[in-house]
N, C-alpha and C positions, 0 to 999 in steps of 0.2 A: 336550286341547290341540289347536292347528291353525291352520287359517290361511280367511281369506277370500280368495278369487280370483278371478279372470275370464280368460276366452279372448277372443283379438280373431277366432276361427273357432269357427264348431259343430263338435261331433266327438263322442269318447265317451270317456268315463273306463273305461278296462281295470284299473285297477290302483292300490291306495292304498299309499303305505308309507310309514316314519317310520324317524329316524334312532334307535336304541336307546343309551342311553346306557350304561355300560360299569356301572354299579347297578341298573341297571333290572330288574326280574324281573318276574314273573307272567302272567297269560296278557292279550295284547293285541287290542282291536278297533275296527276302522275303520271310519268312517259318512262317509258324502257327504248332505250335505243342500243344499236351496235356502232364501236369504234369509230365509225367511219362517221359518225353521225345520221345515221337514216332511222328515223320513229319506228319501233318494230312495234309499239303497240299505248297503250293510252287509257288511264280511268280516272272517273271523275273521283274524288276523295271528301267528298265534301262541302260545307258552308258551318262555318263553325266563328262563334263568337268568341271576342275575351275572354277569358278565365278557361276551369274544367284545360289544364295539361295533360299529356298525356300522349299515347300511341294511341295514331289513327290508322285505319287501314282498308280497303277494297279489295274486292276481285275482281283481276285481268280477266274482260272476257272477251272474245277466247283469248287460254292460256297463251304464253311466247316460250316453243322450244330455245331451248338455250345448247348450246354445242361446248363438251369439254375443253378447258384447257384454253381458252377463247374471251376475251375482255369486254366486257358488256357497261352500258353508263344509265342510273335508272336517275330518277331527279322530281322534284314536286318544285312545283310553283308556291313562293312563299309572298300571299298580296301584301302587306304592310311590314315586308323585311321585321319581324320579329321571329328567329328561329334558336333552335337549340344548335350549339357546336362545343367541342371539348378539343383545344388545337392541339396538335402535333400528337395525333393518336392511331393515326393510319401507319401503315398496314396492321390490320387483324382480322384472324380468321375464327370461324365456328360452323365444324363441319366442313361439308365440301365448301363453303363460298369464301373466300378472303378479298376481306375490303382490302382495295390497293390505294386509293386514295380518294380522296374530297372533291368535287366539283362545283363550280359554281359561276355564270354569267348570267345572260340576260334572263326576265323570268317567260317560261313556254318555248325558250330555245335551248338550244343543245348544248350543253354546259362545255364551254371550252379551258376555262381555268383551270390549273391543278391546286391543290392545298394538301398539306398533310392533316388538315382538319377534319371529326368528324361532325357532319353535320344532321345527323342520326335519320337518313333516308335509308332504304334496307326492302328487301324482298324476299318473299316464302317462294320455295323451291322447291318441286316436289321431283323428286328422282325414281324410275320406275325399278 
């Protein structure tokens, strides 16, 4: 699951995290890819049990330049399909990034579905 987005500034992706749904188990991992679908980068997120929801989150390391203006698809693998979503909630923006919309197929591959859902996957952006 994930989301497609865009920055209205270059910068760099420090940090991928997702919201854990409160069933959620097993061990979790985050990918930043471009459009095209090619992995620009990759962090482990965890092993996390039932219960304790919440925002989880990592550092990309090394960070992923991001280019203005330019569509990006970040995504975490969710092992026993329990996630958070709030449907027909995309597009929204804060800040330079606007979710443009929801992603989601196979889990560790490159999400090709669209949805207007959000599925509350999200990235820190740090802009020089």
């Amino acid at each position: 699951l994930g989301m497609r987005f865009r920055s209205t500034a270059a910068g760099h992706v420090t940090k991928i995290r997702f919201y854990k749904a409160n069933s959620a188990s097993g061990t979790f991992a985050g990918r930043l890819w471009n459009a095209s679908g090619t992995q620009l980068g990759s962090v482990n997120l965890g092993t996390f049990s039932s219960g304790k929801p919440g925002w989880k989150e990592a550092v990309l390391s090394p960070s992923v330049s991001l280019n203005a203006n330019t569509d990006y698809i970040v995504s975490v693998n969710i092992p026993n399909n329990w996630y958070a979503c709030t449907p027909n909630a995309l597009p929204i923006s804060n800040g330079p990034l606007t979710a443009v919309e929801g992603r989601w197929g196979n889990s560790g591959t490159y999400p090709l579905n669209a949805s207007a859902g959000n599925y509350f996957v999200d990235v820190a952006l740090t802009v020089p």
